[in-house]
N, C-alpha and C positions, 0 to 999 in steps of 0.2 A: 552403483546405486541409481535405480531410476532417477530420470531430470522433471523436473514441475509441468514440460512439455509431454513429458513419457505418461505422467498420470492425466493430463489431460486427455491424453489419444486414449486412455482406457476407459476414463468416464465414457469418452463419446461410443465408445465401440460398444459396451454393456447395453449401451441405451438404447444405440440402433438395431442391436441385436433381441433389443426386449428381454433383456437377461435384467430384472428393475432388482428383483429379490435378492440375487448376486450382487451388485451395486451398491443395493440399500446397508449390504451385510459388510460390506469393503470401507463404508463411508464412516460408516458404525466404530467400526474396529478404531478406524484412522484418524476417528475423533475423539474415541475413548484413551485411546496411548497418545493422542499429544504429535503423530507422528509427521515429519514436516520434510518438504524435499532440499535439494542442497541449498535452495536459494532461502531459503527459512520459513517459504509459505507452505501452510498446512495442507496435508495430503487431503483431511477431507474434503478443504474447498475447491482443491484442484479435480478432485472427480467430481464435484459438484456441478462445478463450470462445465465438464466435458462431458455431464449428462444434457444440459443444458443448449449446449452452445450452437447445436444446429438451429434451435427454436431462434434463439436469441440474434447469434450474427444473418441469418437471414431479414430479419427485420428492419438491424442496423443495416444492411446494405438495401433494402427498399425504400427506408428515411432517405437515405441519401443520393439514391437515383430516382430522378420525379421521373423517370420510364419504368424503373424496376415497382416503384410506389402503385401504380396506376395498374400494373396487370399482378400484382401479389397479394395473396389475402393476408392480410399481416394480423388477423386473430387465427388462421388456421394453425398454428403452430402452437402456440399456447390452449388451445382448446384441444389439442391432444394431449399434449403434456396433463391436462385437468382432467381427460379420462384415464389415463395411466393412475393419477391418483386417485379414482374412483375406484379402479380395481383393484386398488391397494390399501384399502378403508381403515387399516390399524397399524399402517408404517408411517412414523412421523417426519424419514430421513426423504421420502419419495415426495411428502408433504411439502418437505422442508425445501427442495429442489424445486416443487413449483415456485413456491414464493421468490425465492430468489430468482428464477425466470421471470415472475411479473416485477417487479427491481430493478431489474437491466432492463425491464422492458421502458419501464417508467421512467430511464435514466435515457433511455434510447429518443424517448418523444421528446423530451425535455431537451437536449443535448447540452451546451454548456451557458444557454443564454438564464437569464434571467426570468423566473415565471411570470413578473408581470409584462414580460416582453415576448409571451410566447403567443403565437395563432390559438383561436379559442377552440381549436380542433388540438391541435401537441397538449394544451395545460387540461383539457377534458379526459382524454387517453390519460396523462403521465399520473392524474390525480385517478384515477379509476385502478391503474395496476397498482399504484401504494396501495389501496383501500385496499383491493384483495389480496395482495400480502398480508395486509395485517388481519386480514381476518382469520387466515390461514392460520398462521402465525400462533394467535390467541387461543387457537383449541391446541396446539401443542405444548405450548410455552411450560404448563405446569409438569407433563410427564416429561422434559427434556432440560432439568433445572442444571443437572452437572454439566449439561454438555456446551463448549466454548463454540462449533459451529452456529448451534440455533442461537445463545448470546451474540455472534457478530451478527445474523441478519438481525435480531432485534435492535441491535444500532444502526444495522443498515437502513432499517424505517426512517428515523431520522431525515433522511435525505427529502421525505412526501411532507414533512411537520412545516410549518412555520415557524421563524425564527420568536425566541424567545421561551421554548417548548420549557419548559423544569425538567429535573431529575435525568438530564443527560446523563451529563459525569458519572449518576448511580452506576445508570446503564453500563457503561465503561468500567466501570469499576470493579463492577462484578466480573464483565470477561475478562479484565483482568485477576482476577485475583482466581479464576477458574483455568487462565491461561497465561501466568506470569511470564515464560522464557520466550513468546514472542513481544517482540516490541511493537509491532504494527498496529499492536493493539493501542499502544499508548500515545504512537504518533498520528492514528487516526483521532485520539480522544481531543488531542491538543489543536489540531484541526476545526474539531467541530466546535471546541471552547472560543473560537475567537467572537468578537463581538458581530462580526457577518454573520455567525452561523448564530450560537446557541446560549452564547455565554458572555465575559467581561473578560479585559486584562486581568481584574483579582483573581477571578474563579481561574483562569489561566495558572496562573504561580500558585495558588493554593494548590490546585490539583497535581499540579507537578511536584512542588514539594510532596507531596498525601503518594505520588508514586515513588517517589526514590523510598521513602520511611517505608511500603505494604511492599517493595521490594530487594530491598536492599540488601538480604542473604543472597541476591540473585546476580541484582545488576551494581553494587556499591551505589554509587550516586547517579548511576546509568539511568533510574526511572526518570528523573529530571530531566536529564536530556533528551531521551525518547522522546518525550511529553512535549518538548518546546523544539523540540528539530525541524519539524516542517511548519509549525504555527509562525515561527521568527522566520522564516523563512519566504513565507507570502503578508507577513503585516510588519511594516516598519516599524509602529510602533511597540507591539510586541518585541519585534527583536530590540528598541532601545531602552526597554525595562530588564531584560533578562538578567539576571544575576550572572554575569560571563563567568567570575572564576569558577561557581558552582559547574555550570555548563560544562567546563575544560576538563576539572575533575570528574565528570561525568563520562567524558569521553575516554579519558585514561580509563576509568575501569570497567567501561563497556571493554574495550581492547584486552586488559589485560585478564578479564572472565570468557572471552570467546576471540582469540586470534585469532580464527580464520578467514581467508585470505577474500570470501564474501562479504562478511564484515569488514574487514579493514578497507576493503576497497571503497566500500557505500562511504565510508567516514573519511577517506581522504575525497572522495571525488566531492564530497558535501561541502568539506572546509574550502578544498583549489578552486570547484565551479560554482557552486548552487550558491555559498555565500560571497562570490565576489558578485554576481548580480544586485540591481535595486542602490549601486551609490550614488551618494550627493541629494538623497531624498529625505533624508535625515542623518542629523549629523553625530547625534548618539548613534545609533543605527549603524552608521557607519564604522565609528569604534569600535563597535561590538563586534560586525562582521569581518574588521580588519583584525582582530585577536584570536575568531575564530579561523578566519582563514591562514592565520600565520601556525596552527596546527597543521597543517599538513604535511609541513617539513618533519614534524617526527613522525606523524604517521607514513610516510611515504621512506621516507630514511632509516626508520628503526623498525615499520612492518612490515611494507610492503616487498614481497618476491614475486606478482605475479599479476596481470592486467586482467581484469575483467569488462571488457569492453562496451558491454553493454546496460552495467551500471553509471560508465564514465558519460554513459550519451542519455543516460535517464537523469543523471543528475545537472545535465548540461541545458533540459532542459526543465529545472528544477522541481524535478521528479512527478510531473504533469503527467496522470495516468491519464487525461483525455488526449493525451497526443495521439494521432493517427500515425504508426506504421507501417506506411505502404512495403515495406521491403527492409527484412531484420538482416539481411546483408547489409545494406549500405547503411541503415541505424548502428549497425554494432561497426562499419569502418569510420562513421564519424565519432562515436564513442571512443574509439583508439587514435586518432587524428586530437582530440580533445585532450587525452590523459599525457599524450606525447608531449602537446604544447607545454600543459602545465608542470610534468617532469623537467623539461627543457627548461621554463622558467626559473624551478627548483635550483635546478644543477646548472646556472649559468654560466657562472664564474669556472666549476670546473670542467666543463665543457670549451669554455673559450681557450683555455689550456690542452685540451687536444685528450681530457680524460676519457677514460669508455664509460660509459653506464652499464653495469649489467643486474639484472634481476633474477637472483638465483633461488633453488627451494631453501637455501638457509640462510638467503637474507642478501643485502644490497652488497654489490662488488663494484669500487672505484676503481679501474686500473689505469695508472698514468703511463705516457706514453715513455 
């Protein structure tokens, strides 16, 4: 099966090859079946990105080198991407790839400071590519109602809004319930419900509860936890309201509706790294994330057969997608340097005994010496 890399390199090649019609017809398909690569992200927005991405990481690499800045036209990129959609006057999916170009573009000027902390040149740009996403945006929205691509970039707006915006959640709500079997949807939703972003603690656990019930032929009590996995995660006090038992049983039946060894890796590496981060800063908080992290003994004991290294170093770095990259070698050898420790942890006791660990396709192997 292609890897989420493999459909990127095709978005990019279609694009540079000006093959848009082929593209638009691929993104189409792959967002009408739902279709998603091993890691669980959707094919469509993986060709999205990789129609995209020459416009885009050129830019990010001009922001960030004041020599590259100085000799780059950083609208020359995007302004062909805007003729490609000119020539394309009644495809909404070619539409739908600029906007999300000026998105990353807007996310590019902005990078992770604060808008009232940005140069009045980054907060003019970042507030101008929102605008024209959403303008964009708004002439498709009505003829692209089933489709859960154009619903994420319309939460992806979200990001240009001032905080306090209403009818977030709707927004969410709808891609989910257009696109229930990915979660990313729910853990983006729970995200943006913190009171930083868009929402309250209540509207937080309302919502989550409102996903496990519009989901729960899917995920049992799995909506809940989706919904509150990375929100408790970056706010203490979110994590010291959360309902934990709900939370646990949530994760039991995320596991026991999709074993695979993707999943199970994300949810042990969540419980051993991402929740032992943030102690002694609340002392509920703490409780919580000492319950949850004491889940990884059966996730890692009773699931795991197999490392995926580079969720252990995404979630080591508490799954911070503005982390920078320089080198997915030495990111995915600290990812396996990470998951070691915290096995080693696990299996202390029978380790210090001289036992082997081994992680087999049918599951964990003790053998004593």
């Amino acid at each position: 099966m292609p890897t989420g890399q493999d459909r990127i390199d095709r978005g990019r090649h279609l694009a540079r090859q000006d093959r848009w019609a082929e593209l638009s017809a691929e993104i189409r398909t792959a967002d009408r079946t739902r279709a998603t690569a091993p890691d669980g992200v959707p094919v469509a927005d993986l060709l999205a990105f990789g129609a995209r991405s020459d416009v885009v990481l050129a830019v990010e690499h001009a922001l960030s080198d004041g020599k590259a800045f100085a000799e780059y036209d950083v609208l020359a990129g995007i302004s062909e991407l805007e003729g490609v959609m000119q020539d394309h006057p009644g495809d909404p999916i070619i539409a739908l790839i600029v906007a999300l170009a000026h998105i990353d573009l807007a996310w590019a000027w902005r990078g992770t400071a604060q808008v009232s902390t940005l140069p009045p040149l980054n907060r003019a740009r970042c507030a101008a590519h929102f605008d024209r996403a959403g303008a964009i945006l708004s002439q498709w929205r009505p003829a692209a109602a089933d489709s859960p691509i154009m619903a994420a970039a319309d939460c992806a707006l979200l990001g240009g809004q001032p905080a306090g915006t209403q009818r977030v959640a709707d927004r969410y709500e709808r891609l989910i319930a257009l696109d229930p079997h990915n979660p990313r949807h729910m853990r983006a939703m729970g995200c943006h419900l913190l009171p930083r972003w868009f929402g309250s603690y209540e509207e937080l656990e309302l919502r989550a509860l409102r996903a496990a019930a519009n989901t729960q032929s899917i995920w049992g009590a799995g909506g809940y936890t989706w919904t509150q996995f990375d929100a408790i995660a970056l706010d203490e006090i979110a994590c010291a309201r959360l309902d934990t038992d709900y939370f646990l049983q949530g994760l039991s039946d995320i596991v026991a509706r999709r074993p695979d060894q993707q999943t199970v890796n994300l949810l042990a590496s969540y419980c051993a790294l991402t929740m032992q981060s943030g102690q002694c800063l609340n002392e509920q908080a703490d409780l919580v994330r000492s319950r949850i992290a004491d889940a990884a003994q059966w996730l890692i004991r009773d699931h795991l057969t197999e490392l995926h290294p580079l969720i252990w170093a995404h979630a080591a770095n508490g799954f911070n997608n503005s982390v920078r990259v320089q080198s997915p070698e030495r990111y995915a050898a600290r990812g396996h340097r990470a998951a070691l420790r915290a096995i080693s942890d696990l299996f202390r006791d029978e380790l210090r005994d001289g036992t082997v660990v081994t992680f087999t396709p049918s599951g964990l192997q003790l053998n004593t010496p």
